[in-house]
C-alpha positions, 0 to 999 in steps of 0.5 A, a space after each residue: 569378363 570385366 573386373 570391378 575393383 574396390 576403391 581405398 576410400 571405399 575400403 575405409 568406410 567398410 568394416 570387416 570387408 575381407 580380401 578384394 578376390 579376383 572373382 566376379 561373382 564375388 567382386 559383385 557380392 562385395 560392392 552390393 555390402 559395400 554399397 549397403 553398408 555406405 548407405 547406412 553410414 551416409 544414413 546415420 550421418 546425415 541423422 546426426 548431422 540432423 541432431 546437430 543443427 536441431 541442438 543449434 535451432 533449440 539452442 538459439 531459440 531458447 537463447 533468443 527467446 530468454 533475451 526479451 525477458 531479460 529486457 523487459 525486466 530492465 524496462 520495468 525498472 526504468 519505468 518508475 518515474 520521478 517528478 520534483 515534489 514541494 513539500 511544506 511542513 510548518 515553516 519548513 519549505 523543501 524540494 524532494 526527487 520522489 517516483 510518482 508511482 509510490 503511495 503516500 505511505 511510502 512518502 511518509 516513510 521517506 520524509 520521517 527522517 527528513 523532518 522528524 515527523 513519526 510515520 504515523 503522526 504525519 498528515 499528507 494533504 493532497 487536494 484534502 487527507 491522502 490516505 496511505 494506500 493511496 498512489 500519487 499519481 492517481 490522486 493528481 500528483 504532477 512535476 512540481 506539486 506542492 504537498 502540505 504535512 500536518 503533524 507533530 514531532 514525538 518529543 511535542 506530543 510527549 511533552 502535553 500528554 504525560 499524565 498528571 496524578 489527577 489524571 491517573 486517579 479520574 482513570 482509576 475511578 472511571 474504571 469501576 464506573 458503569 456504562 456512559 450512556 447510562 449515566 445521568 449526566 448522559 441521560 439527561 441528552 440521550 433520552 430526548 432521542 436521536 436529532 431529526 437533522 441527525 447524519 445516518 450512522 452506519 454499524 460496523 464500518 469504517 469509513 473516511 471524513 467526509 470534505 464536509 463537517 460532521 453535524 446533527 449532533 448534540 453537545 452537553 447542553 443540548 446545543 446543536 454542535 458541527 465538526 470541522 476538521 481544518 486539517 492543512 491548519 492542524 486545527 479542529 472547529 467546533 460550532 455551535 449557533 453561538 461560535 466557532 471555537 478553534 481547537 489546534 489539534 496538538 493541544 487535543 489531550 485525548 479522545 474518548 468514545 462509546 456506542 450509545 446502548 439501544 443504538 449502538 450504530 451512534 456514539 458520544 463521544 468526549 474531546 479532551 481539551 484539558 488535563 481533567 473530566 471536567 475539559 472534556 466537551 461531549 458530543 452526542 450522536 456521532 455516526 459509528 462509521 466516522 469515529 475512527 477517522 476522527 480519531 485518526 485526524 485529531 490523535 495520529 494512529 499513534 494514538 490508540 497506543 
């Protein structure tokens, strides 16, 4: 009868495998635990080998996966483009360095300090008024574009719009006055009805200046009367069949406006040349949807403050 005999390697793999007896019978029965007991260590380790290499795979995959993310946000960044900008402000000429991705608000912001101009004073002329959610490169800004701002400096608006003691006085009494539209004074104009060349006027909305004048309107003589706001001039003119007066807008103290009762989508509306009621030049017939604008235009948001 042939003897197997149990290697010592086979022996470290084992547990609890007992003394090798000299019998073959239970040399026989050693081997086939030994055997299964092999294989379920090779098993397991194979498993956690397995595991391993996953952990690894994941590991890499995560790792590779996060460094686009990572690349694409420094791309992102790098994509804000910049291009040489003209700016000119009275006689005041100067190149800036400015992403064209930015709104013209953000420009505002920019050059407040530069040319001490308030944010909300400031006039951006981009091929005509370039509002503030406007984007740069979306209303034809390139390298090299030459961009004109109108506005006044703070301590100039202050100097012509402290009000005199007259002034306080018309004001306290206008307070106890009943509506505009009422007025006889008013009346006179309005109850001729609206002008047949009159432009629509549109309740409720606000919307910006048209690139042509305003007209079919009326002044206080019953003339026929036209806005024209030359805004790369700083300048509002007033037409009329007799002339054009050119009014500079810093000079403009105020403007004042009411809805017209029983048409309430017009305004008359009176422009402030001078210190008193009686420089007040009134316009009838305005259309309700460009009241805001001109006040924006001529006064700066800053105006209604």
């Amino acid at each position: 009868m042939e003897f197997k005999t149990i290697t010592d390697e086979n022996k470290s793999n084992c547990e609890n495998s007992g003394e090798v007896n000299n019998m073959a019978t239970t040399t026989t029965k050693n081997n086939d635990d030994i055997n299964d007991q092999s294989v379920d260590k090779k098993d397991n380790k194979d498993n956690d080998n397995n595991k391993l290499e996953n952990s690894k795979t994941t590991t890499s995959s995560s790792s590779s996966s996060s460094s686009p993310i990572l690349e694409t946000t420094s791309n992102e960044e790098l994509k804000k483009k910049c291009v040489n900008l003209k700016i000119v402000y009275s006689k005041t000429k100067l190149d800036i360095n400015f992403p064209i991705d930015s709104t013209v608000g953000e420009l505002k912001d920019h050059l407040e300090n530069i040319i001490s101009v308030p944010k909300s004073m400031q006039k951006v002329m981009i091929k005509g008024l370039a509002r503030d959610e406007q984007i740069l490169k979306n209303i034809g800004v390139v390298n090299n574009s030459k961009i004109m701002i109108v506005g006044s400096k703070l301590d100039d608006i202050l100097a012509i719009s402290v009000p005199s003691q007259q002034d306080l006085q018309d004001d306290a009494a206008s307070t106890t006055k009943e509506e505009l539209s009422k007025q006889q004074i008013h009346k006179k104009i309005l109850d001729k009805g609206v002008p047949d060349d009159a432009m629509p006027g549109i309740l409720s909305a606000n919307d910006p200046l048209p690139e042509y004048p305003l007209s079919g309107m009326l002044n206080k003589r019953g003339g026929k009367v036209r806005l024209t706001f030359k805004l790369e001039q700083d300048q509002l003119w007033i037409g009329t069949k007799e002339r054009t007066e050119k009014v500079s807008m810093t000079s403009i103290k105020g403007v004042i406006s009411e809805p017209i009762a029983e048409k309430p989508q017009y305004h008359m509306m009176a422009i402030q040349l001078g210190p008193t009621e009686a420089s007040q030049y009134w316009i009838y017939w305005v259309p309700a949807q460009y009241v805001s604008a001109i006040k924006d235009a001529i006064l700066g948001k800053w105006g209604y403050f």
